[in-house]
N, C-alpha and C positions, 0 to 999 in steps of 0.2 A: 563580587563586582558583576554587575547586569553584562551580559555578552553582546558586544556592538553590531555584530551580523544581528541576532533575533532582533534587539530595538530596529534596526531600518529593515528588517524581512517580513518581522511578525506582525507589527503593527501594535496597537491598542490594547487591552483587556478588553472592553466596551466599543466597538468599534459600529462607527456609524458609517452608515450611508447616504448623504445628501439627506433629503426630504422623506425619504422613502418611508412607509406603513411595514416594519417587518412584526407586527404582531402577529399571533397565530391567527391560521383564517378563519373566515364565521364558519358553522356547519350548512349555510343556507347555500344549496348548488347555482342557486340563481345569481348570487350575490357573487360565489369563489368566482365565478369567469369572466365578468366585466374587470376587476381587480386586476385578474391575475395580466388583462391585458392591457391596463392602466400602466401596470408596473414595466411591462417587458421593455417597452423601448428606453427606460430610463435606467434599469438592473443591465443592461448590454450598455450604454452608452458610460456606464461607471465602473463595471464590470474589470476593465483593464485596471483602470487605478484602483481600485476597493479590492483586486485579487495581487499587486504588485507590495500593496501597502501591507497585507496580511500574509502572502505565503508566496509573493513573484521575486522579480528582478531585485537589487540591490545594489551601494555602490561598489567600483571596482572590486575586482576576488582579487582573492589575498594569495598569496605568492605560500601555501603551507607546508608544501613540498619541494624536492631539490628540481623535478618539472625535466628528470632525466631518463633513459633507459625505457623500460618497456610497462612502467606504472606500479609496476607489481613489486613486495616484497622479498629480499634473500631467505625463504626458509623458515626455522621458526622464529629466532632472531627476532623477525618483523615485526614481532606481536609484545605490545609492548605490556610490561608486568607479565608475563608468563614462567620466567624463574621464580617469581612471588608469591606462586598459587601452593598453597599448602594440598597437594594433591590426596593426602593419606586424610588429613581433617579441614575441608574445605570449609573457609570463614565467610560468614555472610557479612551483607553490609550492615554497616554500623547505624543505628534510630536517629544518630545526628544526620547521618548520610540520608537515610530515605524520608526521616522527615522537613529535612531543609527545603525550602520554598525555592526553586528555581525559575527564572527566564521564560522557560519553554513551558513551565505550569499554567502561562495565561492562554484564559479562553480565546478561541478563533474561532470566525462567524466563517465558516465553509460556505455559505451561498453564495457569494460571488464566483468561487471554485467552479461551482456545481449548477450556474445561470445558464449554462447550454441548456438546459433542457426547457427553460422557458421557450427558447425557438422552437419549440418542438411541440409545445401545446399549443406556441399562437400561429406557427407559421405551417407545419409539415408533421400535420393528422394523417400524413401515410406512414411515415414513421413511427408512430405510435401505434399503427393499426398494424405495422410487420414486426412491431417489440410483441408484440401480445401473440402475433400469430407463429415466432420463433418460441418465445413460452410453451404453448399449450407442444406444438411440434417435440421440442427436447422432453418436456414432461412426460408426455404419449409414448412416446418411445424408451424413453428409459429402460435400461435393462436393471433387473435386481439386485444385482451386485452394484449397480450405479445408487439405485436408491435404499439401500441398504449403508452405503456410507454415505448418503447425504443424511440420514438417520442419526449416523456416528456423530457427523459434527454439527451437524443442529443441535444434539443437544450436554456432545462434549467440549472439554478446552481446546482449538481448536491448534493451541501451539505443543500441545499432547499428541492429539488426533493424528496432525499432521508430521508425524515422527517417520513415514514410512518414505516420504519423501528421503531421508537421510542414507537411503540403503537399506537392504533387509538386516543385515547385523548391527551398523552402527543406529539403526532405529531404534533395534531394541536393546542396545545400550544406554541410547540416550534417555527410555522412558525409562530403564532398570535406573539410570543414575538422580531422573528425578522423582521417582518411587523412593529413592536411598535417603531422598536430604541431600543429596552430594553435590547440586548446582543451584545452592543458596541462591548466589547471586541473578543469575540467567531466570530463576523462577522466581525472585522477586518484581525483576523487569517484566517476563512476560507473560506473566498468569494471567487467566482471562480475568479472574476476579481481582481486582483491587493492586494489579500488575502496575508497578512506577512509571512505566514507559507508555503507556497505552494512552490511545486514541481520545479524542472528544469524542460524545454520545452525537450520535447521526439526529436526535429527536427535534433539536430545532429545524434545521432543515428538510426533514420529514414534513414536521407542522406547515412548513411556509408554503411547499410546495403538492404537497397534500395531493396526493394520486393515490388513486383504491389499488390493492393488490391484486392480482392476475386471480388467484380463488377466487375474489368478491368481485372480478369482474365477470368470469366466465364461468359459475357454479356448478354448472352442466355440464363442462367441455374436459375440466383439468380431471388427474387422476387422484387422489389422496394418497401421499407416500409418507405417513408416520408409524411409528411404532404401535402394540396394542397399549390402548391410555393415554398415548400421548397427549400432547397438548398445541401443535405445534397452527394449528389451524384456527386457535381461539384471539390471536393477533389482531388487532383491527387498526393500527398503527399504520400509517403512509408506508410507501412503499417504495419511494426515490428519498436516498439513494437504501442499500440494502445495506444493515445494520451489522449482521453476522459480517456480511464480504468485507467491511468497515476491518470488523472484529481481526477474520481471515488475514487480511492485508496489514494491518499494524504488528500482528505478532508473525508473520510469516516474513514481513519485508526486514523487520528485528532480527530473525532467525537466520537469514540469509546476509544481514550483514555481521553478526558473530560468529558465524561460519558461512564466508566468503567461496571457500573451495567446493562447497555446493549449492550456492546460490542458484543457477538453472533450475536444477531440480528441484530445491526449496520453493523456490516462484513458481513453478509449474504448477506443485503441491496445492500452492495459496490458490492458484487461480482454479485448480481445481475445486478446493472450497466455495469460491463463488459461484461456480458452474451448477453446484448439488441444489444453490438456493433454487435455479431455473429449475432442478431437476424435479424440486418439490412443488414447484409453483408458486412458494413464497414471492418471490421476485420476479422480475424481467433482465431480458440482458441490459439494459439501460441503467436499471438498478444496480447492477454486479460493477460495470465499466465505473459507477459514480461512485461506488463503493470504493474499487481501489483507488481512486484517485485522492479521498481525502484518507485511506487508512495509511498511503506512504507521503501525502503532505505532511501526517501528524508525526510521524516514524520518524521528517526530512530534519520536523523542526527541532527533534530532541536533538541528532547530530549535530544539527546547526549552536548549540547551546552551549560554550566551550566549558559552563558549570557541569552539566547534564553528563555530557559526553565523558567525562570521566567514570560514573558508571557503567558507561556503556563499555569503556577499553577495561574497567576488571571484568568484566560479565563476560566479556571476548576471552579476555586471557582465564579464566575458570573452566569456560565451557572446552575451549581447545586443549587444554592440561587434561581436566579430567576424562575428556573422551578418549584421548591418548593415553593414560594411564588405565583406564579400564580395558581399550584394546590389545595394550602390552606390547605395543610395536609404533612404530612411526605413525603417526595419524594421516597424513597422504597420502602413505603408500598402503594402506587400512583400504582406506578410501577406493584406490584405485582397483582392489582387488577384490572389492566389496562387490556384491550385488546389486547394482543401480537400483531405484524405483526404476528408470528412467533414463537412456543416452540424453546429455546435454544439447545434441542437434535436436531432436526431438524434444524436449521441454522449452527451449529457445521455437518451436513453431506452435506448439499447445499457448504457449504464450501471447504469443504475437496473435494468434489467431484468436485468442478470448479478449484482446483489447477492442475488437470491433464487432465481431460477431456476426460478420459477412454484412452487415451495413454497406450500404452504397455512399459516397462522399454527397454530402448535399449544401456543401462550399466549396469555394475554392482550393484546390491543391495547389500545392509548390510556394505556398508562404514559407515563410524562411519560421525556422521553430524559435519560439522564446522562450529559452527553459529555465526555468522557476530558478532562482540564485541555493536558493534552501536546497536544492536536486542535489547538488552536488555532495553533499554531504554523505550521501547514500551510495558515493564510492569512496570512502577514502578507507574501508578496510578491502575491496579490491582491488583499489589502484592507489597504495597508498606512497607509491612515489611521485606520482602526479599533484602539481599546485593545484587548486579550485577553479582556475579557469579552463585550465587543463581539463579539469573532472566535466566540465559544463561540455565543454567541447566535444567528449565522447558523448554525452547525453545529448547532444544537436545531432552527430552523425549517425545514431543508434535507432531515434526518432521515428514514427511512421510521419508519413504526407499530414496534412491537412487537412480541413475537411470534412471527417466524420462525423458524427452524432456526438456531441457533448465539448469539440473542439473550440475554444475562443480565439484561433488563431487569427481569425479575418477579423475580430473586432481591436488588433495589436494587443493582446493579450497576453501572459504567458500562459503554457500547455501545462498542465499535469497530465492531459488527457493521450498527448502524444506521448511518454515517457516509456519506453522501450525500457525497465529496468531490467530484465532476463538478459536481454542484446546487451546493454550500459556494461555490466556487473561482470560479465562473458568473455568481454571483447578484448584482444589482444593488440595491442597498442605499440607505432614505434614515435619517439618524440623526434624529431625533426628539429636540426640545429638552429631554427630561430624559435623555437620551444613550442613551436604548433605540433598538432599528434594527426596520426594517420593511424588508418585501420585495418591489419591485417589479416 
C-alpha cells in the first residue's frame, strides 16, 4: 500500500514545472546566461510550490507518538525488533525485501530544493566571488593530515571512512563488524555502491545548473591534494551542488539516525566529509551546503515511506544488537566511556558552523522557518516519543535565521537549508501540557 505522507510530500515520478526548459544546457557560454536569466524569476516564483509538492510542507502531522515526557526512549526497550536480532548469525534482508519497489524509490527533481543559487548567479556575483575566494583559502591552507583524509574519502565509502566518527573503539568495531558480514542489514542500506537507502544522482542538477569547478576556475591558484595516480582532478562534471557531500550526507544522516546516541558526532563526521571536497578544491562551500541539503531530503523521504521504513527499524535494531554484543557490555555505557572523535558541544558548533560557512545573510532574517513535513522523520529514532508535529517543532526551534546563501525562506518556501540536524537530533526536549515542546 503507497504511503499517504510520500504521495502528498514527494510529489510525482516525472515532475514538471510549469513551462520551464529543464533540459540540459547547450555548451555555448553565450547562450547558458541569457537562459539561465530567463529562468530565474519564473524557478523562484514556483520554487515554493514545486519544492512543497516534492520534498516540503504536507497536510496535518500525524499524531505517531504518545507526544509525552521528554521525546526520548526508556532504554533499550525503545528499539523496536532488537530482541529479534540473531546477534551470534545476523540475517540479512530477504530479495523480496530489497527487491520490492517502494514509495520513496521515485525519482525527485531536487532543483527546485537547490534554486537559491540561481539568486546567486543572477543577482549577488559577490557571493560567488567570496564562495571561490573561501575555496582557494581552506585549500591553501590545508594541513596534511586534512588533506590526507580528504584523500581517504574521496575515494573510499564514505559510511566506512567515516567509522571514526563513532569513537576510537566502537569505530573500529564497527568497521571489524562490517569487515565480518556481521551488519548484513545496515550494509545493504548504506553501502556507497548499490546501498537501498541512498540518495538520487546530483547529475541532473549538476547539468541544469552548470558551474565549472573551483580547479577549472582558478588553475593557477588551487593546490592539488590527490593521491600518487589518482584521478580525482579528471572530473569535468558541474560543480553545484557536490556529489560526494550528496554521497557524505545520505549515508551519514542514515548512520546517525540508526544510531541516534551519536548522532552529533556522526553529523559532524558527515560534515566533515563535505569540508575535504573544499579542502581539495573539487567544490566550493556552496556546493558542500547544496550537497547536504538534498543528501538528508533523500534520507527524509525513506523515513517518510511507512513501506521503507521498516528496513530502516531492522537495520537500527541489527546495528545496536550487534555493536553491543561485540563490545560485551551495555552499549551506552560503551559509548560513554569510549573515546569520543569529538565532545557533542563541539560537533553541535563544527556543525552549525559548515551550514553557512561565515556567509553574510543577503535576505531577510527573522522569517518564521517552514520546515519540510518530510524533516520530521529524521527524528523519530531520537525523539521517538514525540508525535510529528512535535518532531517539526524541534526542527523550527533548532533552525538558524534566514537569509543565507541558498535559503528560500523569503520566497514562503520550505528550508532544507535552515535545518539544524546536529542541534534537531541533540536537543533535549520537555512537552508542555497542551503538547507544545520547549528546549532545554
Amino acid at each position: 500500500m503507497t504511503s499517504p505522507v510520500l504521495d502528498s510530500a514527494v510529489g510525482p515520478q516525472t515532475a514538471s514545472r510549469g513551462d520551464l526548459d529543464l533540459s540540459p544546457s547547450t555548451t555555448d557560454d553565450s547562450a547558458r546566461g541569457p537562459r539561465r536569466r530567463a529562468l530565474f524569476p519564473f524557478a523562484l516564483a514556483g520554487s515554493a510550490a514545486a519544492a512543497v509538492s516534492m520534498l516540503g510542507a504536507a497536510p496535518e502531522a500525524l499524531a505517531d507518538g504518545p507526544g509525552r515526557g521528554n521525546g526520548r526512549g526508556r532504554g533499550d526497550d525503545s528499539i523496536p525488533g532488537l530482541e529479534d536480532v540473531d546477534v551470534e548469525n545476523p540475517q540479512p534482508f530477504t530479495s523480496a525485501q530489497l527487491g520490492a519497489a517502494y514509495p520513496s524509490d521515485r525519482t525527485v527533481d531536487y532543483v527546485p530544493l537547490l534554486s537559491g543559487f540561481l539568486g546567486l548567479q543572477n543577482g549577488h556575483p559577490e557571493v560567488l566571488d567570496e564562495n571561490l575566494a573561501h575555496t582557494l583559502e581552506i585549500n591553501q591552507g590545508a594541513s596534511d593530515d586534512e588533506a590526507a583524509a580528504a584523500i581517504v574519502d574521496e575515494y573510499g565509502d564514505m559510511s566506512y571512512t567515516m567509522a571514526n566518527g563513532l569513537g576510537d573503539a566502537l569505530g573500529a568495531i564497527y568497521q571489524a563488524a562490517v569487515d565480518a558480514g556481521r551488519l548484513p542489514k545496515t550494509t545493504a542500506l548504506i553501502h556507497k555502491d548499490g546501498g537501498r537507502a541512498q540518495s538520487e544522482s546530483t547529475t541532473p542538477a549538476k547539468e541544469f545548473f552548470d558551474y565549472d569547478r573551483p580547479y577549472m576556475v582558478a588553475p593557477d591558484d588551487y593546490v592539488p591534494r590527490d593521491k600518487d595516480g589518482g584521478d580525482a582532478y579528471t572530473s569535468t562534471s558541474g560543480a553545484y551542488p557536490s556529489g560526494h557531500t550528496n554521497q557524505a550526507y545520505w549515508q551519514g544522516t542514515l548512520l546517525a539516525t540508526l544510531l541516534p546516541e551519536l548522532a552529533p558526532q556522526i553529523l559532524a563526521r558527515t560534515a566533515e566529509s563535505g569540508h575535504y571536497r573544499i579542502v581539495m578544491a573539487m567544490h566550493y562551500p556552496l556546493d558542500v551546503i547544496g550537497g547536504r541539503m538534498m543528501g538528508q531530503a533523500a534520507i527524509a523521504k525513506r523515513w517518510a515511506d511507512d513501506e521503507f521504513r521498516a528496513l530502516l527499524v531492522e537495520a537500527r535494531a541489527e546495528l545496536y544488537a550487534v555493536l553491543q554484543e561485540e563490545c560485551g557490555r551495555d552499549l551506552k555505557k560503551f559509548i560513554a566511556e569510549d573515546d569520543a572523535w569529538i565532545d557533542a558541544g563541539e560537533a553541535r558548533r563544527i556543525y552549525r558552523e559548515r551550514m553557512t560557512y561565515g556567509f553574510a545573510q543577503i535576505d531577510a532574517g527573522g522569517v518564521p522557518m517552514d520546515v519540510p513535513r518530510l524533516a520530521a522523520g529524521l527524528l523519530r529514532t531520537s525523539h521517538p516519543s514525540l508525535t510529528e508535529a512535535q518532531r517539526l517543532q524541534v526542527l523550527e526551534l533548532t533552525a538558524i535565521d534566514s537569509g543565507y546563501p541558498l535559503d528560500l525562506s523569503v520566497h514562503s518556501s520550505s528550508s532544507w537549508q535552515r535545518i539544524d540536524l546536529c542541534a534537531a537530533m541533540s536537543a533535549r526536549v520537555t512537552v508542555r501540557r497542551d503538547g507544545s515542546i520547549r528546549l532545554r
